[in-house]
N, C-alpha and C positions, 0 to 999 in steps of 0.2 A: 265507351259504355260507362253508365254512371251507377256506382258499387249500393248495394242494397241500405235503402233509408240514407242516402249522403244527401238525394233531393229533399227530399225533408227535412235533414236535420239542418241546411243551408236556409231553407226557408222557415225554420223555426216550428216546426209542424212536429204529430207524433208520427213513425212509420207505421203503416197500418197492413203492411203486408204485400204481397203480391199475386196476381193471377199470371202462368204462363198463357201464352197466346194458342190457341185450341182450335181446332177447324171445327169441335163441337160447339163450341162456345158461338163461333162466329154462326153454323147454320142457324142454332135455334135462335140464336138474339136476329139474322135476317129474316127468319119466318116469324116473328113477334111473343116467339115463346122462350122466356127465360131460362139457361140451364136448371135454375132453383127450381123455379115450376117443373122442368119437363124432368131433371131426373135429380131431385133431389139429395140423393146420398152419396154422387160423385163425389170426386176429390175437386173437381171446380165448383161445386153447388157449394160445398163446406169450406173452401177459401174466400168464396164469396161472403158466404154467412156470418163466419168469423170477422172478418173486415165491417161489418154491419153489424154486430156484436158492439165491437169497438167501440162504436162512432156513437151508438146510442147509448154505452156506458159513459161516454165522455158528454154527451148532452145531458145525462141525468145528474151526474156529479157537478156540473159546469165547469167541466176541467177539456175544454172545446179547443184550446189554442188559444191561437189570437183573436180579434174582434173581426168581424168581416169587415170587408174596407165601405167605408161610407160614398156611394156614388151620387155624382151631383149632374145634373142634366141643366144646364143653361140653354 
């Protein structure tokens, strides 16, 4: 088992958090509805949110990580 943020900090990334694995999570993401959408103020809506927080604070600042890797199609 790999210890909280150790994949990312190997891969040079920020840790962004974690979701536990939820049988609510899984129905409403099968039926095409988003925990966020379907019940917002769970405690998985707001790990998600938080995590999405994150990612667009580090897009505004452009403090993103690395570059995305450049892909070449021959």
């Amino acid at each position: 088992m790999v210890a909280r943020g150790e994949e990312a900090e190997k891969l040079g990334v920020p840790f962004l958090g974690e979701v536990p694995l939820d049988m609510e999570i899984r129905k409403t993401s099968d039926d095409g509805r988003p925990i966020v959408a379907v019940e917002p103020e769970s405690v998985q809506a707001r790990l998600y949110i938080s995590i999405a927080r994150q990612v667009w604070s580090a897009l505004l600042s452009g403090q993103a990580g690395k570059p995305a890797p450049r892909i070449v199609i021959e």
